[in-house]
Biopython code that builds the backbone (N, CA, C, O; Angstrom):
import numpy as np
from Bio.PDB.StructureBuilder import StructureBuilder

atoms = [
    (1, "UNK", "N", (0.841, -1.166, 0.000)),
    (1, "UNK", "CA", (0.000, 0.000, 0.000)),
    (1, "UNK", "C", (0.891, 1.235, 0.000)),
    (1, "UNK", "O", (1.732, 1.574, 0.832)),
    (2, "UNK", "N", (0.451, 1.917, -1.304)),
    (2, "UNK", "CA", (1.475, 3.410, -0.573)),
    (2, "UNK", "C", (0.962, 4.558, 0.087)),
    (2, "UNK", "O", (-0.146, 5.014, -0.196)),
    (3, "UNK", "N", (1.586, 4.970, 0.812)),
    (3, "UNK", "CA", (1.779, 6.333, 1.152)),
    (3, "UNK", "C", (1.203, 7.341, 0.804)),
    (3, "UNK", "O", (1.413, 7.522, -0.395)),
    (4, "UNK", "N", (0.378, 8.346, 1.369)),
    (4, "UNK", "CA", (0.805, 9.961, 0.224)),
    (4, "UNK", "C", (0.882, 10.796, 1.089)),
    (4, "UNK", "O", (0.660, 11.966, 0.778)),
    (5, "UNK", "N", (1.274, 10.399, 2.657)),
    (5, "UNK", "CA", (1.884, 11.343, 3.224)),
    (5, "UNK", "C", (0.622, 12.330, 3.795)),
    (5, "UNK", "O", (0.587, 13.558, 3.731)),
    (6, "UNK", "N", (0.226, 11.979, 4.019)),
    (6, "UNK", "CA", (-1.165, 12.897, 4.739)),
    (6, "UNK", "C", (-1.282, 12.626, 5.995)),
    (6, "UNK", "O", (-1.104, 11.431, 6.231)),
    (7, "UNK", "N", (-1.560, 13.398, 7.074)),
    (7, "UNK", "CA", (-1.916, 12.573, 8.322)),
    (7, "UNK", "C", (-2.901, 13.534, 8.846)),
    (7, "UNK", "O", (-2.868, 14.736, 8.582)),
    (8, "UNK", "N", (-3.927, 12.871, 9.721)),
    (8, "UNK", "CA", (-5.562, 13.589, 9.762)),
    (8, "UNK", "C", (-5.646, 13.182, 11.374)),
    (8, "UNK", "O", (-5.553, 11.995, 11.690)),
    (9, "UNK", "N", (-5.799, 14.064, 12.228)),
    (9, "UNK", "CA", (-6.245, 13.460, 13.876)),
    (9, "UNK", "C", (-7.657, 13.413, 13.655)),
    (9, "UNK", "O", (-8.432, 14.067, 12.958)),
    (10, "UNK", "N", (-7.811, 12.117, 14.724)),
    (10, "UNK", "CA", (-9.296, 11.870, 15.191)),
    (10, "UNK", "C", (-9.636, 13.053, 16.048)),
    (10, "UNK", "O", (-8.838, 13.635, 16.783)),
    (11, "UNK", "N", (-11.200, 13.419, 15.840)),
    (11, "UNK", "CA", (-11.728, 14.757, 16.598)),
    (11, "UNK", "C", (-12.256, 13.651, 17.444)),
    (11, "UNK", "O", (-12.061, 12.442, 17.326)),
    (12, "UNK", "N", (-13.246, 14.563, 18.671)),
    (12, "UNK", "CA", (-13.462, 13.594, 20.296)),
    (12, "UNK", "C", (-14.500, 12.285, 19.446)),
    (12, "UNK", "O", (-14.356, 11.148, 19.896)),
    (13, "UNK", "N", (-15.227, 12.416, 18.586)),
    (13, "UNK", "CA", (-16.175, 11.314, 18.264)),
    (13, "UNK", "C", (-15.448, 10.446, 17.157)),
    (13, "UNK", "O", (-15.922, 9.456, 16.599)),
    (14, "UNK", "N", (-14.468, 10.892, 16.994)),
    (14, "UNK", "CA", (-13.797, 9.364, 16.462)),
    (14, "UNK", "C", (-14.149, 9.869, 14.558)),
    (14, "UNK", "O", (-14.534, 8.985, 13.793)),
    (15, "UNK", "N", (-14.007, 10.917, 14.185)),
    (15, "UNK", "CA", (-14.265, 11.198, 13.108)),
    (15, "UNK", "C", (-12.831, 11.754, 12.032)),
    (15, "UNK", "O", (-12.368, 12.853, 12.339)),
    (16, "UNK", "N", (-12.470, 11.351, 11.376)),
    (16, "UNK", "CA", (-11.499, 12.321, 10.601)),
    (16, "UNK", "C", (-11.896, 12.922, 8.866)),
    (16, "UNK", "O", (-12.454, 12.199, 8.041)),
    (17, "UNK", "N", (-11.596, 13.936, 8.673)),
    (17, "UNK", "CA", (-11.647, 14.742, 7.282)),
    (17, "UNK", "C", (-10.755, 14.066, 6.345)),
    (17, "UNK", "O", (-9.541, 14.037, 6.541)),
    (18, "UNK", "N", (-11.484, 13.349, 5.017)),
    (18, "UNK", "CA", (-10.578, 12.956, 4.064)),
    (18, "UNK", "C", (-10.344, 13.697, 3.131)),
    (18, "UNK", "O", (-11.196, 14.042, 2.312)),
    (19, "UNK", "N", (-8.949, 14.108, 3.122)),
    (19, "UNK", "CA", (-8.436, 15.501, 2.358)),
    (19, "UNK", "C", (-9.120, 15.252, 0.470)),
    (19, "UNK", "O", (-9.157, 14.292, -0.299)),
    (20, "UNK", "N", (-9.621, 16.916, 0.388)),
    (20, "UNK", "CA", (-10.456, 16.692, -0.804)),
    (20, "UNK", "C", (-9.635, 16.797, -1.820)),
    (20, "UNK", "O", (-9.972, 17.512, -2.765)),
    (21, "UNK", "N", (-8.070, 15.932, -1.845)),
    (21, "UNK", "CA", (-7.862, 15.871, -3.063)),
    (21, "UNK", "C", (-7.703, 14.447, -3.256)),
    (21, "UNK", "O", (-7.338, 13.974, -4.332)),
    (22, "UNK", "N", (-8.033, 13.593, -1.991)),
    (22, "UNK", "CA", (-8.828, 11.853, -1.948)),
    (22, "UNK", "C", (-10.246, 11.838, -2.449)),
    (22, "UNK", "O", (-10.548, 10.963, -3.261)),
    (23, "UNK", "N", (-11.204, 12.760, -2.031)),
    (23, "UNK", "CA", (-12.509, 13.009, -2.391)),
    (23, "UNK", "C", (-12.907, 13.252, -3.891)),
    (23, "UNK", "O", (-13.880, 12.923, -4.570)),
    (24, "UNK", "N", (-11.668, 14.017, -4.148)),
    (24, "UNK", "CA", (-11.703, 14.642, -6.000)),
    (24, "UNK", "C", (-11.105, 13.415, -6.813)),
    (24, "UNK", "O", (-11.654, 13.337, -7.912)),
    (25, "UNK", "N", (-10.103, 12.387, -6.596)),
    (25, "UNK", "CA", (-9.632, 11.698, -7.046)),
    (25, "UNK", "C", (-10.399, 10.452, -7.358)),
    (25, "UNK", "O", (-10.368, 9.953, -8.483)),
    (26, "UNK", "N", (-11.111, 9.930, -6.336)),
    (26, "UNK", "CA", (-12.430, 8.880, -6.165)),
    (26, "UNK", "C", (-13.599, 9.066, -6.423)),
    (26, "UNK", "O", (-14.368, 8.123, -6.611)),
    (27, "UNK", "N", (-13.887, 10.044, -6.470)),
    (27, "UNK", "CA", (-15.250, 10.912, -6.308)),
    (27, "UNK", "C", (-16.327, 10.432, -5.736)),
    (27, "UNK", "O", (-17.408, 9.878, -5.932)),
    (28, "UNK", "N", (-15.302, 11.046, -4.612)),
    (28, "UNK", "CA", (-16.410, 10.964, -3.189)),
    (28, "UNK", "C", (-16.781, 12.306, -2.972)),
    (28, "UNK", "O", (-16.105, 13.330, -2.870)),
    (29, "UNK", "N", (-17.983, 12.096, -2.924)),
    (29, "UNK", "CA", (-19.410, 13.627, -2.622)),
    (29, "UNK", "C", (-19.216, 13.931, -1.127)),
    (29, "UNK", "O", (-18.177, 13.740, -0.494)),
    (30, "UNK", "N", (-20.354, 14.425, -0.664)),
    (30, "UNK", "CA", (-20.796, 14.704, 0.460)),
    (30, "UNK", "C", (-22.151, 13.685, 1.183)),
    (30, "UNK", "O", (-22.663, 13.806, 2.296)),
    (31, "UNK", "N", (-22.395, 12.908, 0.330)),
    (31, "UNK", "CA", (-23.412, 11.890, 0.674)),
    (31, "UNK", "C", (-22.848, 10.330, -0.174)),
    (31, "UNK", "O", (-23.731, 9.474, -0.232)),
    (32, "UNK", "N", (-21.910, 10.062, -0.606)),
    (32, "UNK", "CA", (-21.223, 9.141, -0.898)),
    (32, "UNK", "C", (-21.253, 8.000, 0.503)),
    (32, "UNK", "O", (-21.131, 8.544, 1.600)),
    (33, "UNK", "N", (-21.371, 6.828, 0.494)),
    (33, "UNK", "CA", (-20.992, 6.130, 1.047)),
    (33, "UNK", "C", (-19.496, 5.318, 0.881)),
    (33, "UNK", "O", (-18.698, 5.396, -0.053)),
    (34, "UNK", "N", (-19.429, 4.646, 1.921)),
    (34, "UNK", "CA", (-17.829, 4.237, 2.109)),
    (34, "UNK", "C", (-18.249, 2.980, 2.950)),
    (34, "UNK", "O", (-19.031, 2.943, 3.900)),
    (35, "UNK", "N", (-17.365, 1.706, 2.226)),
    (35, "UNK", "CA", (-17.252, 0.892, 2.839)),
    (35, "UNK", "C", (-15.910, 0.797, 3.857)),
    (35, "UNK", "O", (-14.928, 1.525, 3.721)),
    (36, "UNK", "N", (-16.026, -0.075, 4.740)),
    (36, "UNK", "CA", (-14.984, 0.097, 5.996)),
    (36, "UNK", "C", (-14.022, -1.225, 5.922)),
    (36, "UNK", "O", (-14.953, -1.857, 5.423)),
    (37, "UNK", "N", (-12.955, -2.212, 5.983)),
    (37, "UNK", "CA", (-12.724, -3.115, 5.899)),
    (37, "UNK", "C", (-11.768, -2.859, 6.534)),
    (37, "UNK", "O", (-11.327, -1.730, 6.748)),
    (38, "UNK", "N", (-11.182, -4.241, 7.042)),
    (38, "UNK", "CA", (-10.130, -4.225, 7.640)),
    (38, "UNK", "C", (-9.184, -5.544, 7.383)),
    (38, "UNK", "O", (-9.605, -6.692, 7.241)),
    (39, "UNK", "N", (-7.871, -5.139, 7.356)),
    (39, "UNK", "CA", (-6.616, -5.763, 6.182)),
    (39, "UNK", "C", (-5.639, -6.139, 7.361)),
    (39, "UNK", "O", (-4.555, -5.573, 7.504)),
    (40, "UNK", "N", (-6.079, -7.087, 8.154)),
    (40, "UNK", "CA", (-4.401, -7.340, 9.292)),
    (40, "UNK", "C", (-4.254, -5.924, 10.204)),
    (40, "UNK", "O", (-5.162, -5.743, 11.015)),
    (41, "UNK", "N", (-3.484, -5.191, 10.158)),
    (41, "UNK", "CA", (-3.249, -4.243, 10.793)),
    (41, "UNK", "C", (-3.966, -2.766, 10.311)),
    (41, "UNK", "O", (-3.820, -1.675, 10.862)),
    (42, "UNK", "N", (-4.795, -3.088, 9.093)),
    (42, "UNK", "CA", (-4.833, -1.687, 8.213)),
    (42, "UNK", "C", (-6.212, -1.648, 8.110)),
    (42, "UNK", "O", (-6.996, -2.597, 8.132)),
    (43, "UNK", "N", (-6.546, 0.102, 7.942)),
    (43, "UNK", "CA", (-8.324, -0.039, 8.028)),
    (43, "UNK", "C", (-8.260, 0.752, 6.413)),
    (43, "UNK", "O", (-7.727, 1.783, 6.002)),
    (44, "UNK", "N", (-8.918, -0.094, 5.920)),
    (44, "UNK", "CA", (-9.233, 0.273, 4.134)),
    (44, "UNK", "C", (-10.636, 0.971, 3.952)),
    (44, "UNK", "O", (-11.692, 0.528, 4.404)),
    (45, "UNK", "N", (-10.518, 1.881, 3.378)),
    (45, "UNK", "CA", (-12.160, 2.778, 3.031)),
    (45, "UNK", "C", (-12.048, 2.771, 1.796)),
    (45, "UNK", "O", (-10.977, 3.036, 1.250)),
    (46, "UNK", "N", (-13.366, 2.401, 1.004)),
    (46, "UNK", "CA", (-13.498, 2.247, -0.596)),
    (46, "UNK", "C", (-15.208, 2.665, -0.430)),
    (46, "UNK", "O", (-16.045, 2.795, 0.463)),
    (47, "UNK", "N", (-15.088, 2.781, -2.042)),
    (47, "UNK", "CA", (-16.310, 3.930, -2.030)),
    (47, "UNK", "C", (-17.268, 2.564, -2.288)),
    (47, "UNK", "O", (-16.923, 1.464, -2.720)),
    (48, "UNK", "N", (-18.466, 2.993, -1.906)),
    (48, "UNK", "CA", (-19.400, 1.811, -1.939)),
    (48, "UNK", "C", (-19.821, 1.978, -3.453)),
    (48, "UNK", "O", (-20.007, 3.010, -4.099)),
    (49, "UNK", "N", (-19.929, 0.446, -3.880)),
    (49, "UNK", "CA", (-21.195, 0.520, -5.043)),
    (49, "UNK", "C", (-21.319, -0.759, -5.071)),
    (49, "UNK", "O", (-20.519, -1.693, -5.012)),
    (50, "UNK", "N", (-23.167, -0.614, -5.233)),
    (50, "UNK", "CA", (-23.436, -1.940, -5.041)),
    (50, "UNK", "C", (-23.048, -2.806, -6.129)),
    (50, "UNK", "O", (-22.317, -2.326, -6.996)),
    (51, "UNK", "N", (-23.332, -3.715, -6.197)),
    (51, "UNK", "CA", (-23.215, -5.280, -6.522)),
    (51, "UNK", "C", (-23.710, -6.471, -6.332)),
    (51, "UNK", "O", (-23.848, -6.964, -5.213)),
    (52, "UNK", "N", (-24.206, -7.379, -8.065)),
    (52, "UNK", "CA", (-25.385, -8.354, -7.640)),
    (52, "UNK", "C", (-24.871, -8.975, -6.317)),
    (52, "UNK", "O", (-23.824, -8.678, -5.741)),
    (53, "UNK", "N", (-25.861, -9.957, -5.911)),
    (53, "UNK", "CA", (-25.510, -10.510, -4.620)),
    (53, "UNK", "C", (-25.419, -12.214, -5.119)),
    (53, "UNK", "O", (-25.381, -13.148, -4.318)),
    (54, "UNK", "N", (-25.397, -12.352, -6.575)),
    (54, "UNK", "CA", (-24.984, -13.698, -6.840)),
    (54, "UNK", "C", (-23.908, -13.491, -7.881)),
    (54, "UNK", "O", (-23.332, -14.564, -8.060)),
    (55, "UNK", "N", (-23.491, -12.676, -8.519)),
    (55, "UNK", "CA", (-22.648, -13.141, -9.534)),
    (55, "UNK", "C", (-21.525, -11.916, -9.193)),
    (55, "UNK", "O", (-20.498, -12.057, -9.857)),
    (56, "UNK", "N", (-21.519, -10.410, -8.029)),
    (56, "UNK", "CA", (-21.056, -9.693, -8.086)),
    (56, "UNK", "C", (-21.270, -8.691, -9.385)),
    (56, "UNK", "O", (-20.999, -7.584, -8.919)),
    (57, "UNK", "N", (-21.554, -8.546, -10.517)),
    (57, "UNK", "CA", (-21.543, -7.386, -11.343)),
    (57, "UNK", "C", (-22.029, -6.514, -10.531)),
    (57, "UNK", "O", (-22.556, -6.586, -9.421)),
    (58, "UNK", "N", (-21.701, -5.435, -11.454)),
    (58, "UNK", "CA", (-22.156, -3.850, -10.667)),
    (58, "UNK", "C", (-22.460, -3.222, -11.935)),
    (58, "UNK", "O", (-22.132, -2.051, -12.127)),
    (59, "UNK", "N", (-23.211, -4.077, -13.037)),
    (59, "UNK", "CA", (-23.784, -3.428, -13.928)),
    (59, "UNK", "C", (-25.360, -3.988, -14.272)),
    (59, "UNK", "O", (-25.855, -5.093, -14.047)),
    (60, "UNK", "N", (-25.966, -2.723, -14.935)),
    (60, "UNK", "CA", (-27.566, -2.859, -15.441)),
    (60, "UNK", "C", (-28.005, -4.107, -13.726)),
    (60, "UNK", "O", (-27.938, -5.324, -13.551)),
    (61, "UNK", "N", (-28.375, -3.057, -12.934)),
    (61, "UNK", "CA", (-28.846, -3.968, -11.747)),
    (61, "UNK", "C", (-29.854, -3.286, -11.028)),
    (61, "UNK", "O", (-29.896, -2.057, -10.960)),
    (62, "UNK", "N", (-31.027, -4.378, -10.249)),
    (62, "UNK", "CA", (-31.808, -4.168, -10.526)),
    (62, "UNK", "C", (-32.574, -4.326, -8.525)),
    (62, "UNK", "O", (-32.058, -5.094, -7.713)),
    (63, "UNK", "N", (-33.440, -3.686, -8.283)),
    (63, "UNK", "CA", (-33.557, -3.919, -6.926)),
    (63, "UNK", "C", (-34.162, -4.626, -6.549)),
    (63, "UNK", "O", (-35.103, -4.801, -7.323)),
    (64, "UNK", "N", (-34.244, -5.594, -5.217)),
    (64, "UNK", "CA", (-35.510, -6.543, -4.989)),
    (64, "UNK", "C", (-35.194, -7.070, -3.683)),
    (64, "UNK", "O", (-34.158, -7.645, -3.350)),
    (65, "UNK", "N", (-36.656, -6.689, -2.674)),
    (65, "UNK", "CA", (-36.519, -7.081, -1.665)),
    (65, "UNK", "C", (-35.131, -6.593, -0.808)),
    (65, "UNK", "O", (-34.640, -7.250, 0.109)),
    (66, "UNK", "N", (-34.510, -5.044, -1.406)),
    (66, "UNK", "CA", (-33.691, -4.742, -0.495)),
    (66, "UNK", "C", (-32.056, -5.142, -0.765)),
    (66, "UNK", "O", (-31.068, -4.877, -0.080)),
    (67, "UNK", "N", (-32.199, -5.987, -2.215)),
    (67, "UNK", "CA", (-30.765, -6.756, -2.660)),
    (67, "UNK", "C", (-30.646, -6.409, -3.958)),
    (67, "UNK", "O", (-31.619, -6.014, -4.601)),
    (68, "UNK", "N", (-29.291, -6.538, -4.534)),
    (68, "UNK", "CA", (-29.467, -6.112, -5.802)),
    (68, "UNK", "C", (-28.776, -7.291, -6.855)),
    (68, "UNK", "O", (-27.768, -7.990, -6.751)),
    (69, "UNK", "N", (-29.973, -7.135, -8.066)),
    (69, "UNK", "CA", (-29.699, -8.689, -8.439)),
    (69, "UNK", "C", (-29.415, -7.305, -10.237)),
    (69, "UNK", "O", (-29.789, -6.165, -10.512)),
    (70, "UNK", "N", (-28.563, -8.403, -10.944)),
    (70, "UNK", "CA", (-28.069, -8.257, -11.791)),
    (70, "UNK", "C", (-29.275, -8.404, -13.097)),
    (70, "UNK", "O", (-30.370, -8.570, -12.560)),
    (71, "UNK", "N", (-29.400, -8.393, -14.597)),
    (71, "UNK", "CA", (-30.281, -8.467, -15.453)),
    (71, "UNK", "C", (-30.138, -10.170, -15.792)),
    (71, "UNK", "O", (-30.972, -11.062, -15.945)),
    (72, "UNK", "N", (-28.507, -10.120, -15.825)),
    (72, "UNK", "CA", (-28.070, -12.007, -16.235)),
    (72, "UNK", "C", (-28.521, -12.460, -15.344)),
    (72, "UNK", "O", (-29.222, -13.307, -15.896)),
    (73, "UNK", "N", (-28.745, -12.619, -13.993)),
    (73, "UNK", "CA", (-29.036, -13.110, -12.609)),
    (73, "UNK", "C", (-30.569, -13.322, -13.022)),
    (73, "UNK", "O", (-31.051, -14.290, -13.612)),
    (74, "UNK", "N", (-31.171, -12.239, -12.589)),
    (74, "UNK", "CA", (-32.714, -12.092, -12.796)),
    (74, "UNK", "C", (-33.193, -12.870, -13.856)),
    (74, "UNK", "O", (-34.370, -13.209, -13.730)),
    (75, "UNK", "N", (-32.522, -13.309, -15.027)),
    (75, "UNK", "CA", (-32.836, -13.435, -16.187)),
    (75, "UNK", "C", (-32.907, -14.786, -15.730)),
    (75, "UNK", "O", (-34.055, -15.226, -15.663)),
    (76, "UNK", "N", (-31.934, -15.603, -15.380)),
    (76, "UNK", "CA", (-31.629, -17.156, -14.660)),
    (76, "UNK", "C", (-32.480, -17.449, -13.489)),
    (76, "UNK", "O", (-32.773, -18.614, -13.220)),
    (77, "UNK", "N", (-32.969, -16.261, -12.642)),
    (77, "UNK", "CA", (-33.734, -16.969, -11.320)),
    (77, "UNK", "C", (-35.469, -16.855, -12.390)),
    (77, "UNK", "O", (-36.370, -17.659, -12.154)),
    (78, "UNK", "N", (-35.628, -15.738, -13.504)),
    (78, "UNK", "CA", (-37.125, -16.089, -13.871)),
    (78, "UNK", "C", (-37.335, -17.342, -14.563)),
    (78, "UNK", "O", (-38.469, -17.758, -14.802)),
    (79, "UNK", "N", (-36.153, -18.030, -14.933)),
    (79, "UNK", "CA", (-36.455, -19.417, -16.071)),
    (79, "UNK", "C", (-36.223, -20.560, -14.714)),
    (79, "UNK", "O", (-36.339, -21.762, -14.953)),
    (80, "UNK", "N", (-35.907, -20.106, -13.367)),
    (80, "UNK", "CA", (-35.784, -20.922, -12.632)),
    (80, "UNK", "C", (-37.400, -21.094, -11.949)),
    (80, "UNK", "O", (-37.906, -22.144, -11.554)),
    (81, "UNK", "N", (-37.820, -20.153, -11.950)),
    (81, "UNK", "CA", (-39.345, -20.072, -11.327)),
    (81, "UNK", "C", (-40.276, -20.678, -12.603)),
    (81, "UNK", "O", (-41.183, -21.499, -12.463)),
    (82, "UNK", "N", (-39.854, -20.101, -13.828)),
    (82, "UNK", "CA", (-40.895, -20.849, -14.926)),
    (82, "UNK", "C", (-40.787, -22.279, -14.779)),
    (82, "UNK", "O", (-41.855, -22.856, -14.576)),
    (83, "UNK", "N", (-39.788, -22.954, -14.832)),
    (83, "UNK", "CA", (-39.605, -24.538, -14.712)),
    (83, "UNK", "C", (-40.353, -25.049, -13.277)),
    (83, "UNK", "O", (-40.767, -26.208, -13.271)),
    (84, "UNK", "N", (-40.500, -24.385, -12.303)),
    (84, "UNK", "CA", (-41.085, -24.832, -11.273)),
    (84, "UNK", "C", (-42.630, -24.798, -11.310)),
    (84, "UNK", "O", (-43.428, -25.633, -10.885)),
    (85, "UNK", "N", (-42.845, -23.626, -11.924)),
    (85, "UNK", "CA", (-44.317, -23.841, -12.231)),
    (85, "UNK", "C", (-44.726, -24.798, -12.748)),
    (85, "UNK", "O", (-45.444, -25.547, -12.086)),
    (86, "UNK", "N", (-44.404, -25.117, -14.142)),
    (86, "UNK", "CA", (-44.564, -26.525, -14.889)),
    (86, "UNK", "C", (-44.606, -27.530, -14.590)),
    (86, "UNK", "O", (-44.738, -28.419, -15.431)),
]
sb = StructureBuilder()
sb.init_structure("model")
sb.init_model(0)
sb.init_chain("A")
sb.init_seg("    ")
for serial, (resi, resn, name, xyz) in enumerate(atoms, 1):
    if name == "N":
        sb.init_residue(resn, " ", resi, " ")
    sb.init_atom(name, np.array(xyz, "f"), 0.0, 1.0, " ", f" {name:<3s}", serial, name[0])
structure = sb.get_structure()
């Protein structure tokens, strides 16, 4: 992982400012979400975007019940429900 030499203190609630030339580079907004992970010793922030919840794409996707399913996905669980009907 490299470096770029920035260093940010935690304020009393445990919050720090990610310098907006990380914000401009990623394009992270002001209502952007951020996922949180953690790497062994290291805490990783990446910008959220969703992704089906069976095949992973993060394209043409579609909402349901709160999850997000892909068009190829959707396309495979409706021929999975047609065969069951039958």
């Amino acid at each position: 992982m490299k470096s770029i030499g920035i260093v940010r203190r935690l304020d009393e609630l445990g919050r720090i400012v990610l310098p907006m030339e990380l914000r401009n580079k990623f394009g992270i907004t002001e209502k952007s979400e951020l996922e949180i992970y953690v790497d062994g010793s290291n805490i990783i922030l990446k910008k959220y975007e969703p992704n089906c919840i069976f095949c992973g794409n993060n394209k043409n996707l579609y909402e349901y019940k709160d999850k997000m399913v892909c068009d190829k996905c959707l396309e495979k669980l409706s021929n999975i429900a047609d065969v069951k009907e039958k």
